[in-house]
C-alpha positions as CSV (number, residue, x, y, z in Angstrom):
1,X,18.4,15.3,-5.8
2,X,17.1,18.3,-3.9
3,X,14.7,17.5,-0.7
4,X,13.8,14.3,-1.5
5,X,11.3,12.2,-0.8
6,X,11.2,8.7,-0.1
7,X,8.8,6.1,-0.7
8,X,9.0,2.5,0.1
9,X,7.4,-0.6,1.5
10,X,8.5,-4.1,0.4
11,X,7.4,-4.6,-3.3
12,X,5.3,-3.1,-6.0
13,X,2.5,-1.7,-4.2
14,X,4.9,1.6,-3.0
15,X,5.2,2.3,-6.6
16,X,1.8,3.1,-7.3
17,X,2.4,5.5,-4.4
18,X,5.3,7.1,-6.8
19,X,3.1,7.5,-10.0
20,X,0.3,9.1,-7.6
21,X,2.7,11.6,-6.2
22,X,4.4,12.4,-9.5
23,X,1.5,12.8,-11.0
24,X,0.4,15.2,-8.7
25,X,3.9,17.1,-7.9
26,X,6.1,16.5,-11.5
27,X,8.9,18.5,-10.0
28,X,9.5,16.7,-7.3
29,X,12.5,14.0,-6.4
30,X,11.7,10.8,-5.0
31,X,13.7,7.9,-3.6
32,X,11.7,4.8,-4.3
33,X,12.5,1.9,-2.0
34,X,11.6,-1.6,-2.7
35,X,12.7,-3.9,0.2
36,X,12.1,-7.2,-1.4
37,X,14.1,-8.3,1.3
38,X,11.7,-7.8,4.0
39,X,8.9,-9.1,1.4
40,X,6.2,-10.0,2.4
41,X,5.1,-7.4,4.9
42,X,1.9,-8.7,5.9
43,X,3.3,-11.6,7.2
44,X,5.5,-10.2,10.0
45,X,5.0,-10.0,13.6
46,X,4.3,-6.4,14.4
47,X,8.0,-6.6,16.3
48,X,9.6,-8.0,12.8
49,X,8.1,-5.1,11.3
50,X,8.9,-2.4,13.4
51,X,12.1,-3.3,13.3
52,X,12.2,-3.2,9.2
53,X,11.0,-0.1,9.2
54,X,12.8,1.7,11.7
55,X,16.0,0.2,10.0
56,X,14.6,1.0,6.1
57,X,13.7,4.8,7.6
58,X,17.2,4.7,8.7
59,X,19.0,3.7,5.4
60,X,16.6,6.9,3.6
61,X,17.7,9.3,5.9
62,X,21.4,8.7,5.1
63,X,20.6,8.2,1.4
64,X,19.3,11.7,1.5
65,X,15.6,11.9,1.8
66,X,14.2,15.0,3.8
67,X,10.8,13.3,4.2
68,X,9.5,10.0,4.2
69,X,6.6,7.8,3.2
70,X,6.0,4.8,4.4
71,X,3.6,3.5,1.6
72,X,2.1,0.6,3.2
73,X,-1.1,0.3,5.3
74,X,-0.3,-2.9,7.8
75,X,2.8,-1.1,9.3
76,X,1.6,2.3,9.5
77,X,-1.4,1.1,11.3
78,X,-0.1,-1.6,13.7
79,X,3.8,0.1,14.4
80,X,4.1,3.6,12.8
81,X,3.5,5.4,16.2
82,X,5.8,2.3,18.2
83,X,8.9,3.7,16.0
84,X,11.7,5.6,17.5
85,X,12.4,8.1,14.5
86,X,8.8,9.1,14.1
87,X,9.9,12.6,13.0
88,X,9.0,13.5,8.8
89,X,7.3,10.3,8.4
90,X,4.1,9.7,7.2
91,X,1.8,6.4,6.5
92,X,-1.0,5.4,4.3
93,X,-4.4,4.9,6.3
94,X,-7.6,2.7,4.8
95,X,-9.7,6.3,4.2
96,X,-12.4,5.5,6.5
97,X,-14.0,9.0,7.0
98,X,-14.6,9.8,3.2
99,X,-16.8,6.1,3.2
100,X,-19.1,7.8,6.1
101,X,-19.1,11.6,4.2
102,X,-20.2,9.4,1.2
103,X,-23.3,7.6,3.0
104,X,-21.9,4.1,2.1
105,X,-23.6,1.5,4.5
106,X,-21.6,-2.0,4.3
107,X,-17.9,-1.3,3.5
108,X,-15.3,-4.2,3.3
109,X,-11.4,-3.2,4.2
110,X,-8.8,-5.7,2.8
111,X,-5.8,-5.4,3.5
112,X,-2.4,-7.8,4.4
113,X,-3.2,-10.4,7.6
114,X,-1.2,-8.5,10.4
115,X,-3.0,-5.7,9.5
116,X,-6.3,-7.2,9.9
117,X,-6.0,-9.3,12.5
118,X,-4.0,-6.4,14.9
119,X,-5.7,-4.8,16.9
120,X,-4.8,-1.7,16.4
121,X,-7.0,-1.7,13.2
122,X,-10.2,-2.2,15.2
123,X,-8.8,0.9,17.0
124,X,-8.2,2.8,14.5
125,X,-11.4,2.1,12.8
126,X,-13.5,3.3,16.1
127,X,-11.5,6.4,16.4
128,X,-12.0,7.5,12.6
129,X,-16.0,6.5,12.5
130,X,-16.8,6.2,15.8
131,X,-20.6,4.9,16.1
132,X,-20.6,3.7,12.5
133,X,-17.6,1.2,12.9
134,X,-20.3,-1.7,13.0
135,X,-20.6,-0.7,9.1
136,X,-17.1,-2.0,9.0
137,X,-16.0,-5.5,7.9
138,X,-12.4,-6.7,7.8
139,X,-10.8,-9.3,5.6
140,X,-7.6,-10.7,5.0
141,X,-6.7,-10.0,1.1
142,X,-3.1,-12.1,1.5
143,X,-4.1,-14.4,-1.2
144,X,-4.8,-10.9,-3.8
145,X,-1.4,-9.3,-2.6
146,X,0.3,-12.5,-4.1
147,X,-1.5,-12.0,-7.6
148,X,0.4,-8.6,-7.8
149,X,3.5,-9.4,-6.6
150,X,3.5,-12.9,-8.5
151,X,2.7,-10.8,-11.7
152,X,-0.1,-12.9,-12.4
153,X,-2.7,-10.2,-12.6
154,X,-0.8,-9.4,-15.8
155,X,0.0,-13.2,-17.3
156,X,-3.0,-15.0,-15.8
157,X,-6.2,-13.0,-16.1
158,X,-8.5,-15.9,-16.2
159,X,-7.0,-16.7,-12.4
160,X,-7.1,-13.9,-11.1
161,X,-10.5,-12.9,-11.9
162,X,-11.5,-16.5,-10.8
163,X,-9.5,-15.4,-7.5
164,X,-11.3,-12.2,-6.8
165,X,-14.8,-13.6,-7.8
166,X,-14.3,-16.3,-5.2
167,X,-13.5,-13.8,-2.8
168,X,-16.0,-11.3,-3.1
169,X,-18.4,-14.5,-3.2
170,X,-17.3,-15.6,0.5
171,X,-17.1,-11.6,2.2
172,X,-20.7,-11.1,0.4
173,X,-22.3,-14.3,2.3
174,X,-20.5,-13.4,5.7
175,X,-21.4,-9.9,5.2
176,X,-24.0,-8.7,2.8
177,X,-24.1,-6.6,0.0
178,X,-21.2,-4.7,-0.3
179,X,-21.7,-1.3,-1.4
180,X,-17.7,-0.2,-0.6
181,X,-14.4,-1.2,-0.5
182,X,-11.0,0.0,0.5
183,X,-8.4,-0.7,-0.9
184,X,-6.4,-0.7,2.0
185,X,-3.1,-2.5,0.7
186,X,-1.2,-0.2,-1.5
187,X,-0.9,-3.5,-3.9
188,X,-4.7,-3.7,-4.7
189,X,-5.5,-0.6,-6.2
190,X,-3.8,-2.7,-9.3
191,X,-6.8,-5.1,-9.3
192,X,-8.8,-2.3,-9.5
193,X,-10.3,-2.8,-13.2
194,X,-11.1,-6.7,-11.5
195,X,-13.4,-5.2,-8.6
196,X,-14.8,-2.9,-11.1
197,X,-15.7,-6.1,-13.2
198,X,-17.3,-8.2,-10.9
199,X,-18.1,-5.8,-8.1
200,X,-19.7,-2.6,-10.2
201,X,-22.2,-1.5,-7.8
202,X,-19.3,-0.9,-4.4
203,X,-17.2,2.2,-4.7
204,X,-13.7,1.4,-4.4
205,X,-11.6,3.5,-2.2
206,X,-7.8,4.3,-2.9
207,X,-5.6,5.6,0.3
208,X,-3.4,7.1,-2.3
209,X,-5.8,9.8,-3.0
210,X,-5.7,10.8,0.7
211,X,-1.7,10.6,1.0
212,X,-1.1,12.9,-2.1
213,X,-2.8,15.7,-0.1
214,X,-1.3,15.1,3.3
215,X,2.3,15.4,1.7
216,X,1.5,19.1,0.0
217,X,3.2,20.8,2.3
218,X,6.5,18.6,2.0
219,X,6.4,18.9,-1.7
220,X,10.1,20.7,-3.1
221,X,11.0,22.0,-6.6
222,X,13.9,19.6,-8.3
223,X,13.9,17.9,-11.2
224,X,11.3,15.2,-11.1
225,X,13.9,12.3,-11.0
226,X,13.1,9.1,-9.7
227,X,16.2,7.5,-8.0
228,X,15.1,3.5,-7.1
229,X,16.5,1.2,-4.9
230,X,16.0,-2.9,-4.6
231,X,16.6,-4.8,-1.7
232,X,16.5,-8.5,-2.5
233,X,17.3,-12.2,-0.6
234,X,18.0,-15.8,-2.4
235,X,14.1,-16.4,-1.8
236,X,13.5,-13.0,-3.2
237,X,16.0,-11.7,-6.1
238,X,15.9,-8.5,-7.7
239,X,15.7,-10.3,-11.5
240,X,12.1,-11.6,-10.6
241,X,10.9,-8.1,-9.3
242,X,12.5,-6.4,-12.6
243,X,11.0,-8.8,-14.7
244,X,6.8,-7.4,-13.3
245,X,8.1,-4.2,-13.8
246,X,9.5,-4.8,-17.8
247,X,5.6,-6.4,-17.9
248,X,3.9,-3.4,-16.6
249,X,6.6,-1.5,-18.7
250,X,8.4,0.4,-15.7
251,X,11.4,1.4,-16.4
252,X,13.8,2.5,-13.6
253,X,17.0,4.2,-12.7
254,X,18.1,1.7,-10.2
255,X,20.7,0.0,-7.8
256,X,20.3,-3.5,-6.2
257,X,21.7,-3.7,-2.8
């Protein structure tokens, strides 16, 4: 592969990161890492998960990768900047500033719990909006994340629309009208056609769009290959994550390790 980059977080949602930048950059090579055995991420301690990914950016480096994406919003926001090898590494941020150009006026970020609850998010919030971070509300979208990685946002669509519409329900009563929401786990932008459903009237925002221009100038000419890796544990085999991706018809050059 020639300049590589890699991609990972710890299950589906970095993939949607890898379609985004392919689609974007067709000649370019990409690692895709899929730690299932650090799944799930949101529900580290921010050590736990500084450790994970200082040891995951490790592994890429000697597998080849010139640059790095670490396609996951709780770690890049609560331990990116803790990390020793900080250098050709970038995160996925909830897009905060294009909710403000846009006017919007009561914006909900969901995201994984130790993202939400850190707070390193409510510092990160004031330093992108500044005065508007009032216009802010933060909720925990745990519950969501599992419909993805369980696959049954695919094989139960009666319970997961039941699942969002619940949701929505409870953030609109604490809250108010929402009129926004980001997307701001890189798992949700596959409910996307669900918040469009129940939720017409918010603008969804997708941190993807953001990333795929912050990597332009790290973008190399190869082949377009797609080399993927997948981590996995007794609680978490590889066979369960294959078999979402056969549903959502991925197919992958892979290794298990």
């Amino acid at each position: 592969m020639n300049k590589a980059i890699a991609v990972f977080d710890a299950g589906l949602g970095s993939y949607a990161i890898v379609e985004a930048i392919k689609k974007a950059y067709p000649l370019q090579d990409i690692i895709y890492f899929a730690d299932r055995k650090s799944f799930p991420y949101g529900t580290k301690t921010t050590e736990e998960l500084k450790d994970i990914i200082e040891n995951s950016i490790d592994f890429l480096l000697e597998k080849g990768a010139t640059f790095i994406v670490l396609a996951s919003n709780a770690p890049s926001i609560t331990v990116l900047d803790k990390i020793k090898n900080r250098e050709n590494i970038i995160g996925i941020y909830p897009p905060l500033k294009d909710v403000i150009k846009d006017k919007k006026k009561n914006t909900l970020i969901i995201g994984a719990k130790v993202m939400i609850d850190s707070p390193e998010l409510q510092e990160y919030i004031k330093k992108e909006v500044g005065d508007f971070y009032k216009q802010f509300h933060v909720e925990n979208a745990s519950p969501l994340i599992q419909l993805i990685e369980s696959g049954d946002f695919i094989n139960n669509i009666e319970k997961t629309e039941d699942i969002i519409k619940k949701f929505i329900k409870t953030c609109e009563e604490k809250y108010g009208k929402l009129d926004s929401i980001t997307l701001s786990s890189t798992h949700l932008p596959w409910l996307s056609s669900y918040f469009q459903k129940i939720i017409p009237e918010a603008k969804l925002y997708d941190p993807s769009d953001d990333l795929v221009k912050a990597i332009k100038n790290h973008i190399s000419e190869g082949e377009g290959k797609i080399h993927s890796i997948i981590s996995e544990s007794e609680k978490y085999p590889a066979d369960e994550f294959l078999k979402i991706l056969d549903i959502l018809k991925i197919k992958l050059d892979y290794e298990i390790i």
